[in-house]
C-alpha positions in Angstrom: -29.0 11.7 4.7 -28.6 8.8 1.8 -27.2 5.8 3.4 -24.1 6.0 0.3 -23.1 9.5 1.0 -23.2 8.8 5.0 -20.6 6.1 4.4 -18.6 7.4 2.0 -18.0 10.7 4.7 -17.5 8.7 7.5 -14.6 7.0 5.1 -13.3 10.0 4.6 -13.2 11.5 7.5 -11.6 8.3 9.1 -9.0 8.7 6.5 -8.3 12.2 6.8 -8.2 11.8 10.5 -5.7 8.8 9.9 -3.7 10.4 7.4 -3.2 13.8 9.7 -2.0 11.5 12.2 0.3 9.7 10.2 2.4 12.6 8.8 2.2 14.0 12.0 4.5 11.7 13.4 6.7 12.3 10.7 5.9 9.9 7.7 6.2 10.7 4.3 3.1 12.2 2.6 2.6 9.1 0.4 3.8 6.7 3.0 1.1 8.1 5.0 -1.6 8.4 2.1 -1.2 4.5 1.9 -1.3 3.6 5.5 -4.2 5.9 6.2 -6.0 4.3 3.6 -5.6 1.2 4.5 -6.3 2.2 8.2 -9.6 3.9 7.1 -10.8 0.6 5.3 -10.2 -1.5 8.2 -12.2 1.1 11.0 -15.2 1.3 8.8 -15.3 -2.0 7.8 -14.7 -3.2 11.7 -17.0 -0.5 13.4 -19.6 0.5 10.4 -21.3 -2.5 9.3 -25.2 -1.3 10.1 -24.0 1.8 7.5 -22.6 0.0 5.2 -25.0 -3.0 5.1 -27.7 0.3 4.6 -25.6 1.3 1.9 -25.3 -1.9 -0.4 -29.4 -2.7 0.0 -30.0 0.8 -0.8 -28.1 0.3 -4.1 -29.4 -3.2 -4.3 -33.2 -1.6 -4.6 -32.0 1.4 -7.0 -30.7 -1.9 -9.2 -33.7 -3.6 -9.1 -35.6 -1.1 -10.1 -36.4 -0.9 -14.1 -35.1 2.2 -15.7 -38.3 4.1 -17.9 -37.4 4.4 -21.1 -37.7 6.6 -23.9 -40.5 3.6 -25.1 -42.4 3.7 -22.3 -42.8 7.2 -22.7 -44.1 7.2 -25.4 -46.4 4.5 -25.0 -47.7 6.2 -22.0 -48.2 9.4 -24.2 -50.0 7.6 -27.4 -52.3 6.0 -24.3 -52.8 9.5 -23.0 -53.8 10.8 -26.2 -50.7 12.8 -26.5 -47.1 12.9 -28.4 -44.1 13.3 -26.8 -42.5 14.9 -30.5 -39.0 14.1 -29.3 -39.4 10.9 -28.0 -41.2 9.6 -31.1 -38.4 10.8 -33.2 -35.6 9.2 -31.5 -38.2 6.0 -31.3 -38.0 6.0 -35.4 -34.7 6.8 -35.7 -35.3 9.8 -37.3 -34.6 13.8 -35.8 -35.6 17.2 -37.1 
């Protein structure tokens, strides 16, 4: 499982665990919302650092990483001998 989506279920489950609690015990629902929230920050920020620290290098690297453009598609076509018809087009400026 992706490092992000790991965290982001364990933040809400800690919430939703939190905010069941809460308005258990009688709160009102937004009362409860804001404290659970708060309360869910604090357990995975306290108990999930190894997940989280997963989590920011693994969007760290997808950063880093240079997005392939519609340019070097097309240079990688004309090198193949080929022509990507669309991506030349929207390279000039010019559609069908």
């Amino acid at each position: 499982m992706r490092p992000w989506l790991a965290y982001t279920l364990v933040r809400l489950g800690l919430f939703a665990i939190a905010f069941a609690a809460l308005y258990l015990l009688g709160l009102d629902w937004w009362l409860a919302a804001l404290l659970a929230a708060v309360v869910g920050f604090l357990l995975a920020y306290i108990f999930f650092r190894p997940l989280r620290e997963r989590m920011a290098a693994e969007l760290a690297a997808s950063r880093d990483r240079p997005a392939r453009g519609v340019d070097e598609a097309a240079e990688d076509a004309a090198d193949e001998g080929t022509v990507d018809e669309d991506a030349a087009a929207e390279d000039d400026g010019t559609t069908d």
